[in-house]
N, C-alpha and C positions, 0 to 999 in steps of 0.2 A: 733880255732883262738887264738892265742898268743895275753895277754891281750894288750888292744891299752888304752892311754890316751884320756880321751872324756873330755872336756869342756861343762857346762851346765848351758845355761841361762834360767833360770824359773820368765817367764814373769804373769804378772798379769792377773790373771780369776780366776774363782772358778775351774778351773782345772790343776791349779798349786798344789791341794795336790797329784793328781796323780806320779807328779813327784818326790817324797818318794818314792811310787811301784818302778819307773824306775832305778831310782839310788842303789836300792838294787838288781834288777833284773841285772843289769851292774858289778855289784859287787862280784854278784854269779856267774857270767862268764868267772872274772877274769879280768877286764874292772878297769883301774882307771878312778874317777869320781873327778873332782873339779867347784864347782857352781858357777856362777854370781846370783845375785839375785837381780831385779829389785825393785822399788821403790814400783811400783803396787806388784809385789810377794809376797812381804813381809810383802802384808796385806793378805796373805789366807797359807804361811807358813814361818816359824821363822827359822834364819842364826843358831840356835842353832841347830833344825829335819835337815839341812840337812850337817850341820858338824857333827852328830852325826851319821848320815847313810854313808857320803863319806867318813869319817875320815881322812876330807883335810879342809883346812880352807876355808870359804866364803869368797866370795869378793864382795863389794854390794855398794862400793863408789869409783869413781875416784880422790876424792878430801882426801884419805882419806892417811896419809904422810906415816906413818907405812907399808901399803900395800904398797904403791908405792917407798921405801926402798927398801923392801923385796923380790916384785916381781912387775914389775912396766907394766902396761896394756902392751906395748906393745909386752913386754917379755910372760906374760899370752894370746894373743891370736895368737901365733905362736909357746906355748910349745905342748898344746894338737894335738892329731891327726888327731880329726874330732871336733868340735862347732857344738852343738845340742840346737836347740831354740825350748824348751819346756815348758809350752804353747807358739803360737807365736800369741799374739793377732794382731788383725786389728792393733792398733795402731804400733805394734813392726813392721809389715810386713812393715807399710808404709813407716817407719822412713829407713828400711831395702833398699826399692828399692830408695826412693828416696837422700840415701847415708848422713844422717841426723847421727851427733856422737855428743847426748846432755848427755849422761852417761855412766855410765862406759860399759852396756851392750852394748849400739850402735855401743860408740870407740871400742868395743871390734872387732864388728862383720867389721869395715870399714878399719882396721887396719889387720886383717888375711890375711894371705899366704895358711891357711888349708882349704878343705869342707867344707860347712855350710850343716843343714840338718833344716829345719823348721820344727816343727809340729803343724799345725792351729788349735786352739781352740776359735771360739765364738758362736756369735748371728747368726742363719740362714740365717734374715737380713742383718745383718753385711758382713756375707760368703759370701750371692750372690749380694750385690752389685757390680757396675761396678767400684770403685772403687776400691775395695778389688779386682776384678777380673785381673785388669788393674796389680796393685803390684804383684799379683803373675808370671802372664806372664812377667813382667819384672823380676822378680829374679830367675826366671827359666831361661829364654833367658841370664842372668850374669851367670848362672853356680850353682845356690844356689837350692838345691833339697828340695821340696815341698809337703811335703806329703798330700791326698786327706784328707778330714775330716771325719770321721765315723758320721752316719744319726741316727737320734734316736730323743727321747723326752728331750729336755735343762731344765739345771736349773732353767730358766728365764719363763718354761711353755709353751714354744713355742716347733715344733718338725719341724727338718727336718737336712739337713747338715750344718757341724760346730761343733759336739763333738770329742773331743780329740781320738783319736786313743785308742785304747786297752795298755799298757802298754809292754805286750809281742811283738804288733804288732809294735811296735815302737823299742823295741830290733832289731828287725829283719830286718827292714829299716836300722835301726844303722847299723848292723853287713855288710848289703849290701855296704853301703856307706864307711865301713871299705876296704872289699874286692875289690869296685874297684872304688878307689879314684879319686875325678877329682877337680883341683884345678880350683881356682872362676877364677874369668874374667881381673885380672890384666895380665894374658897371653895372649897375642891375638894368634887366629887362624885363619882358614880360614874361608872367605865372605861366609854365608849362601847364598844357592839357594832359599828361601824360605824367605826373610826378616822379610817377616808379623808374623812370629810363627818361627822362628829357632833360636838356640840361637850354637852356636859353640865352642868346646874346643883346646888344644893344638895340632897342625899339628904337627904329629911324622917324619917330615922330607920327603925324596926323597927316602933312602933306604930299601930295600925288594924286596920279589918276587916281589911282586904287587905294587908295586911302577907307580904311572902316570894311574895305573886304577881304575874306579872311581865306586862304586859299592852300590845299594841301597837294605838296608834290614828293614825289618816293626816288630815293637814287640807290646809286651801287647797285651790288648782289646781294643773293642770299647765302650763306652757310649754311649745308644741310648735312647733319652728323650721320656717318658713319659708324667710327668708334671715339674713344675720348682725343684722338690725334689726327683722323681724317677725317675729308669733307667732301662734299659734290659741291663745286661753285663754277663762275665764268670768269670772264676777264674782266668784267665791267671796274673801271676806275672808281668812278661815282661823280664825278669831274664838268660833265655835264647837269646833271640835276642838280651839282650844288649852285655850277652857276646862274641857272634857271630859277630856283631858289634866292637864291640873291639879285638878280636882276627884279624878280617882283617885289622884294622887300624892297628896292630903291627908287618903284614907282609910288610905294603906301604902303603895300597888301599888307594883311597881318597876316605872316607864312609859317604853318608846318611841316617841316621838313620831318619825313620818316627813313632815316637812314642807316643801309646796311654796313658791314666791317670794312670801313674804309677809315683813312689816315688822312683826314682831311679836315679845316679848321672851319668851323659853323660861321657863313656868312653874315654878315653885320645884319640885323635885326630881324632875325630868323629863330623860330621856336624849335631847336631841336629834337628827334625821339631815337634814339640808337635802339637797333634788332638786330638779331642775327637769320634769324629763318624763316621762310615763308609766310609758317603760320603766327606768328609774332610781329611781320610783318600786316598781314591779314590784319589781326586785334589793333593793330596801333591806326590804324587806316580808318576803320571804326571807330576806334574811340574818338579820332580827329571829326567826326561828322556832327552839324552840319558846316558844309561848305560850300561857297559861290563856284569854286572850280577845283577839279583835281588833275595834276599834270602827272601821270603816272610814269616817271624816267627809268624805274629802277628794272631791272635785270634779271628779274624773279625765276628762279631754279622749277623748270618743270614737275620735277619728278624729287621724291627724298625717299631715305632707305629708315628701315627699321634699325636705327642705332643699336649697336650693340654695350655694353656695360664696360666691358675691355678690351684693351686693345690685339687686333684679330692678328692672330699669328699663322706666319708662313708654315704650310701643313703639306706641299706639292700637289695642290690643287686650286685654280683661283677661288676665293670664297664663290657664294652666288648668294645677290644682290637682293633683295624681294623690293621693288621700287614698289611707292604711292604716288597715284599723281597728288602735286599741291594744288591750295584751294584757287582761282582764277579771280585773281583780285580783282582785274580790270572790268573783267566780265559780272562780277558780282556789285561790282558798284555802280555800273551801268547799269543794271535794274536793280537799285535797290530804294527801297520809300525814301530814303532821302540824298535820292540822285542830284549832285550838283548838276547847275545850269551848265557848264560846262567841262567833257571830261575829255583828256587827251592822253592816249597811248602811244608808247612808243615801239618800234619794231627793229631789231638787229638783224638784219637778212644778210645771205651769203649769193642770193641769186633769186634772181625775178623779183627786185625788192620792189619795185609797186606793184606786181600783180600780186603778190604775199599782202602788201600792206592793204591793198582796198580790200581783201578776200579777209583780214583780223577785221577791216572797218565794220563790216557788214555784221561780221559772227560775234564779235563783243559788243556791239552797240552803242560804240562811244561817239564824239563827235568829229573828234578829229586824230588822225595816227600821223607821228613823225618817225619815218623809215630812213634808215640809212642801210649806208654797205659796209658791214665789219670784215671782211674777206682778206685782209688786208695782212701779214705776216707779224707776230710777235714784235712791237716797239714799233709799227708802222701803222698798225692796223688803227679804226677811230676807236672802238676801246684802249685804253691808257697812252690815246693820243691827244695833244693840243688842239687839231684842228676838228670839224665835221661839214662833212655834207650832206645835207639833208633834202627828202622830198616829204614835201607839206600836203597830207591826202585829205579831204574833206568829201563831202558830198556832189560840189560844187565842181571838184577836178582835183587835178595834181599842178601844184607849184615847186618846180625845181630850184634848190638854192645853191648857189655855188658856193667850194668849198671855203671855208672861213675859221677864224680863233673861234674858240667853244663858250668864250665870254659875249664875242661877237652874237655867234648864233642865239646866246639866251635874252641878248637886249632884243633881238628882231623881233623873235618868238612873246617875251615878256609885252613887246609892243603892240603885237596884234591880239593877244591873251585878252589884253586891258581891251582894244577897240571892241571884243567881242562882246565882253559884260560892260560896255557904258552904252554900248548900241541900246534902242527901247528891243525890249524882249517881242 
């Protein structure tokens, strides 16, 4: 990737030194980097560590006449390409949804035309408030990508989610939000199907194949609770469906994306609907019908447990689990009254992937399965990898595709999507 200009607002937490790692990590990739620095930041690192790692100046006051000579806020938060809020505390989130510009960081972020990408860093407490909950589903529903917290043991001695992302992992987020950009919510698009949970980006217009057809596709995983801190889920990115998702918006389609806890930014004229689990997945699936086709990408968690109310504690014996299986989306919309003309599953296999994948064609009744091999080791494997190879199963046979970028694969995919529904029925 041809280096991109990143804006970096490092908010106040004791995981504001991380963002040294990141700014170097940006840097080695060829990424320029220019910081805001908040009031709170600037009590756990110094405008000096992070002009010395960006080798760009700090900006850390609106009031401050020199900067605002030089490069004046509102010039600064429409030169970068992406605006990365690293750490994003509870307080920066709230100021965030509820459009609050008391400093130079806020005006910065109320004033963009570019992405925003948050990354949450706090108190467990803090994280699962309904509060915090509430801002985040609001700045997602504006268009502003939110990344999950990584779960572990806090500074503060307490354990659960709320710590800061990995550094590299947050590269990666970036690099996504690079590749496929989606500007905030001063655009309007089109009314979500889904109000309670959809948030919506730029309508690409009338023109294209698929122009006036409306077509619903699922990515990521699912989350399915444990206790109020664990979860059953997979490795799925979501990276693939979203691109699939955007490659039909940019033949016509009018697309619903149903998408699970992923950190990834709503492709340009796509109706978003954020879930977290299965059966919420399920309902929003539903509610999207009817449709000309559904591309089923996501990752959906077999089996979920009977959540418990708190968090289960070590007693020197592992709990035991009571699994449900979850409802079988694919399968259920494959004979449902209002079965799209065309439905596509997809398969993650570890071995025998096309005899696995003709063996789901038959038992869910869809029309076409796109299998692949996940077998592949943690950062290699094609979940939360760039590339995939895929084999195309229909009725007809199997077409083998060689391995390709995961943008690539959704333009083929998107191509033949479209020949299928303009063919006469």
């Amino acid at each position: 990737m041809t280096g991109k200009r990143i804006l970096l607002i490092v908010g106040g937490g004791i995981a504001a030194y991380k963002a040294c790692e990141l700014i170097r990590l940006l840097r080695k990739r060829g990424h320029m980097v220019r910081c805001v620095l908040t009031a709170g930041g600037a009590h756990f690192v110094t405008p000096m560590t992070l002009a010395a790692l960006s080798e760009q100046p700090v900006h850390s006051s609106l009031w401050e006449l020199k900067d605002e000579v030089e490069m004046g806020h509102i010039e600064l938060s429409r030169q970068a390409d992406l605006v990365v809020v690293c750490p994003a505390t509870a307080d920066l989130l709230a100021k965030m949804a509820a459009g609050i510009a008391d400093d130079l960081a806020t005006t910065v972020l109320l004033a963009t035309d570019k992405p925003v990408l948050a990354v949450p860093a706090m108190n467990v407490r803090m994280w699962l408030h309904a509060a915090t909950r509430r801002n985040v589903a609001t700045l997602r529903r504006d268009g502003v990508a939110v990344m999950t917290p990584d779960e572990g043991p806090m500074a503060c001695g307490e354990f659960g989610p709320g710590r800061l992302p990995e550094p590299d992992a947050i590269v990666t987020a970036i690099e996504d939000a690079l590749h496929n950009p989606f500007v905030p919510s001063a655009v309007e698009g089109p009314a979500p199907r889904v109000a309670a949970s959809s948030r919506a980006s730029t309508s690409l217009g009338t023109n294209g194949v698929l122009a006036g057809r409306h077509i619903l596709v699922t990515a990521g995983p699912t989350h399915e609770p444990i206790d109020p801190v664990r979860y059953i889920a997979n490795r799925s990115s979501g990276k693939q469906g979203f691109a699939i998702a955007g490659a039909l918006a940019a033949l016509g389609a009018e697309v619903t994306l149903v998408a699970g806890p992923v950190a990834l930014p709503t492709p340009a004229g796509v109706t978003r609907v954020d879930v977290e689990t299965a059966r919420e997945m399920a309902a929003a699936v539903d509610a999207a019908l009817p449709v000309e086709a559904a591309i089923m990408v996501a990752a959906v968690a077999d089996w979920r447990a009977e959540a418990a109310g708190l968090k289960i504690k070590k007693s020197g014996e592992p709990p035991a689990l009571a699994l449900v299986e979850n409802p079988d989306i694919l399968a259920m919309l494959s004979h449902s009254p209002n079965r799209p003309r065309l439905v596509v599953g997809f398969a993650a296999e570890t071995n025998d992937v096309v005899a696995h994948a003709q063996a789901k064609l038959a038992r869910k009744g869809c029309d076409w399965i796109v299998a692949n091999d996940v077998s592949g080791p943690t950062g290699r494997s094609v979940m939360g990898g760039a590339d995939n190879a895929i084999h195309l199963v229909t009725a007809a046979g199997v077409e083998d595709w060689p391995t390709l970028p995961k943008a690539e694969v959704a333009q083929r995919l998107a191509a033949r999507i479209a020949q299928a529904l303009t063919e006469p029925a």
